[in-house]
N, CA and C atoms as an extended XYZ file, in Angstrom:
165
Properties=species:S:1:pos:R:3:atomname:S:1:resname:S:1:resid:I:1 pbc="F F F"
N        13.743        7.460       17.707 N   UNK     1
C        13.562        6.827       16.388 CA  UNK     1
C        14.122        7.747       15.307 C   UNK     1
N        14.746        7.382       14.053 N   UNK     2
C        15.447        7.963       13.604 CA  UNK     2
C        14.338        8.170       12.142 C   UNK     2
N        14.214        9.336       11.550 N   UNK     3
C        13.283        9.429       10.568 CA  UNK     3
C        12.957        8.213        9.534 C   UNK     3
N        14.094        6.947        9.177 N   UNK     4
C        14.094        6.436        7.909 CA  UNK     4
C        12.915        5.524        8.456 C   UNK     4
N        12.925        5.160       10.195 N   UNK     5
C        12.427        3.967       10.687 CA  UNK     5
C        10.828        4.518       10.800 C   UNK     5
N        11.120        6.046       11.219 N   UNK     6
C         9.415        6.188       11.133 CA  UNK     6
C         8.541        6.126        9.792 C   UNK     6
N         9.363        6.620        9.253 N   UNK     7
C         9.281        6.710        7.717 CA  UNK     7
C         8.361        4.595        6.844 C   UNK     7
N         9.175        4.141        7.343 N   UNK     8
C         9.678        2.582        7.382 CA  UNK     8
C         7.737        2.030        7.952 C   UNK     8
N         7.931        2.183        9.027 N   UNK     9
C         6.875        1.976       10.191 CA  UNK     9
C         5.332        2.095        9.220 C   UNK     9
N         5.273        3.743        8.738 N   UNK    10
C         4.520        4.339        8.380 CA  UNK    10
C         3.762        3.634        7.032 C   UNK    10
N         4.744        3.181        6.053 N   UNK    11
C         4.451        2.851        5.237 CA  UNK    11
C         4.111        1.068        5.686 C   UNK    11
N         4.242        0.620        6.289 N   UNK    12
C         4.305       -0.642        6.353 CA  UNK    12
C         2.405       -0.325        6.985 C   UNK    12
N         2.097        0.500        7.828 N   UNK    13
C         0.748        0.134        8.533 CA  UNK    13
C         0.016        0.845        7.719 C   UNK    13
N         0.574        1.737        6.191 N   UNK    14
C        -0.116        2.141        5.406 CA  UNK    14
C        -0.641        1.045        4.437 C   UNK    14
N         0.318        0.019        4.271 N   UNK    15
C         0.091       -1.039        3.737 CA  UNK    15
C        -0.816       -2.227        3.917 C   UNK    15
N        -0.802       -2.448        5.279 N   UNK    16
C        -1.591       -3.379        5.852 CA  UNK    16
C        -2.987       -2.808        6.317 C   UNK    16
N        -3.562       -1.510        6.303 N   UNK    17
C        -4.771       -0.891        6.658 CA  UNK    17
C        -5.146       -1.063        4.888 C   UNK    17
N        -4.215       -1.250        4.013 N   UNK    18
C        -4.721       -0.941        2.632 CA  UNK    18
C        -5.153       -2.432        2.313 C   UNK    18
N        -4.607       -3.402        2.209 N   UNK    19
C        -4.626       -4.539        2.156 CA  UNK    19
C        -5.791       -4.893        3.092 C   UNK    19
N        -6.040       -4.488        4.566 N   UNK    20
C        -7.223       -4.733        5.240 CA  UNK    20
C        -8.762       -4.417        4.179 C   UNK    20
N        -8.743       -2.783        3.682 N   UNK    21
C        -9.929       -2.304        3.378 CA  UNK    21
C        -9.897       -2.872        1.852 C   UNK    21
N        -9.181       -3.921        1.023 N   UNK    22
C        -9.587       -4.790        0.042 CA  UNK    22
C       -10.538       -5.623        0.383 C   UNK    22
N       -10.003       -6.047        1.682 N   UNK    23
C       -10.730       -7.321        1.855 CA  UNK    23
C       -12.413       -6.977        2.189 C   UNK    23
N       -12.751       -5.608        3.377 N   UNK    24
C       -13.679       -5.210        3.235 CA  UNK    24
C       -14.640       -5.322        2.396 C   UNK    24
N       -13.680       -3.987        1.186 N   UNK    25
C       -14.580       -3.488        0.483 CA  UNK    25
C       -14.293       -3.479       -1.037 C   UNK    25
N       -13.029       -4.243       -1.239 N   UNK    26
C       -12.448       -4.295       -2.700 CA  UNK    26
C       -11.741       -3.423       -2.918 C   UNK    26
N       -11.235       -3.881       -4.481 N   UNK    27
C       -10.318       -2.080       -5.150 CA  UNK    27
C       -11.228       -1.237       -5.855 C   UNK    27
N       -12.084       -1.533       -5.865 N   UNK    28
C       -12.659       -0.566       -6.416 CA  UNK    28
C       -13.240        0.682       -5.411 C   UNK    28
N       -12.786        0.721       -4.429 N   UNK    29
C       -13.521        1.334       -2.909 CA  UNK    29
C       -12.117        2.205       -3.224 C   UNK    29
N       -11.069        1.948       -3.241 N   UNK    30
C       -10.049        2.752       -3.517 CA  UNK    30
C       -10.294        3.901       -4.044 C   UNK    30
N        -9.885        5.353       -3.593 N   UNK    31
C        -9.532        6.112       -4.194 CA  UNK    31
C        -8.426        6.763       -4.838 C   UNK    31
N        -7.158        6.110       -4.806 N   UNK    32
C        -6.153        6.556       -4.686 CA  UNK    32
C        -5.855        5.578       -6.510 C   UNK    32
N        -5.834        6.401       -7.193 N   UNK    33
C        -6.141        5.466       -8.899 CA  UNK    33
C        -4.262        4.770       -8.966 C   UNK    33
N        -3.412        5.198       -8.471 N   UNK    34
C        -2.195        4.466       -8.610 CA  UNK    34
C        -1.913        3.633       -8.078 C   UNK    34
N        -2.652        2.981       -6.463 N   UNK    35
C        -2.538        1.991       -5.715 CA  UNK    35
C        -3.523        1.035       -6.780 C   UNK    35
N        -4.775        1.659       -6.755 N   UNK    36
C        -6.068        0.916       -7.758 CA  UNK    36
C        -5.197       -0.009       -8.602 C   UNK    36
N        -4.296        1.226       -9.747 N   UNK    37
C        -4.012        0.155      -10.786 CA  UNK    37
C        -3.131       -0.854      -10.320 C   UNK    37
N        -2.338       -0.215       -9.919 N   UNK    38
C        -1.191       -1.085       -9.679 CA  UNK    38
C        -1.789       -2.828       -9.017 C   UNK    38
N        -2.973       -2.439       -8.318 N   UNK    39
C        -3.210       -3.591       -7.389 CA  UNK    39
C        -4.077       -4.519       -8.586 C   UNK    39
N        -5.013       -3.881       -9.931 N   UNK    40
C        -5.413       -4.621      -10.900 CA  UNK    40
C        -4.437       -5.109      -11.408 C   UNK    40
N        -3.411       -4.292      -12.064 N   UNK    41
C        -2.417       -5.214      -12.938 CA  UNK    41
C        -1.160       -6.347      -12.204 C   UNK    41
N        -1.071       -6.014      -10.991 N   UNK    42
C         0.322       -6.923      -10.579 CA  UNK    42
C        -0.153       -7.324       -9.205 C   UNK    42
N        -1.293       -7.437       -8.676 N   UNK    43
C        -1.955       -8.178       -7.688 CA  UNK    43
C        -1.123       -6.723       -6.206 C   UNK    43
N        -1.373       -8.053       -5.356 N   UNK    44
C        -0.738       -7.574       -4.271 CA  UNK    44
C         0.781       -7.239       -4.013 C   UNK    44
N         1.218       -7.772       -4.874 N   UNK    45
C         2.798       -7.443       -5.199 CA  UNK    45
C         3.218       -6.686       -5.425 C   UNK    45
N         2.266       -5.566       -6.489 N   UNK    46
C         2.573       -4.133       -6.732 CA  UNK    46
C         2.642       -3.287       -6.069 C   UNK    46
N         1.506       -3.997       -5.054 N   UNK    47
C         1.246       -2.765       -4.062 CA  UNK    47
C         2.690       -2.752       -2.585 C   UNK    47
N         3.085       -4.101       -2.788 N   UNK    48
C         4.234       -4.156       -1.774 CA  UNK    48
C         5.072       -3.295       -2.352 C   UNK    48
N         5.554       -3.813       -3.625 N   UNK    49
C         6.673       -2.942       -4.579 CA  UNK    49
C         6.808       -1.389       -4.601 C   UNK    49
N         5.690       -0.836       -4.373 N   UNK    50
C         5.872        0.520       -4.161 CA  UNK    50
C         6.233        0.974       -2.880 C   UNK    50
N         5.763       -0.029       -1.806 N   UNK    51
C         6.034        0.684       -0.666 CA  UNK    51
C         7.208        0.528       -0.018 C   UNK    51
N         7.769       -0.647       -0.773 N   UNK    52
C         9.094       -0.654       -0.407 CA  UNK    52
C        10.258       -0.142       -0.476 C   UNK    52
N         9.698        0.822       -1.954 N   UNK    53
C        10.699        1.341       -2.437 CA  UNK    53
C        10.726        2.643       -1.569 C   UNK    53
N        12.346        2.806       -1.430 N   UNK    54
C        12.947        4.251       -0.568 CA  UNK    54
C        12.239        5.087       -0.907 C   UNK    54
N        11.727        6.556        0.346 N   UNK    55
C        11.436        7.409        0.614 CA  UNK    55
C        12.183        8.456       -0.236 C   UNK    55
């Protein structure tokens, strides 16, 4: 595997464990205050938008 894909991988199951523990426990369970906002002001979209963007 070539770094961009692990890289790639990583963020994608960082995403979907994040998106899981909303549903749990909300954003406010968040600690991480830049995912937090981002996920108050631009929904779930924001939070894709960052992770998509290149390493």
């Amino acid at each position: 595997m070539t770094r961009a894909l692990i890289v790639a991988v990583a963020h994608g199951l960082d995403l979907v464990t994040f998106l899981l523990a909303l549903r749990a426990f909300g954003v406010h369970g968040e600690a991480n205050g830049l995912m937090r906002t981002l996920y108050l002001e631009l929904g779930p979209a924001g939070v894709v938008a960052l992770k998509g963007l290149p390493s």
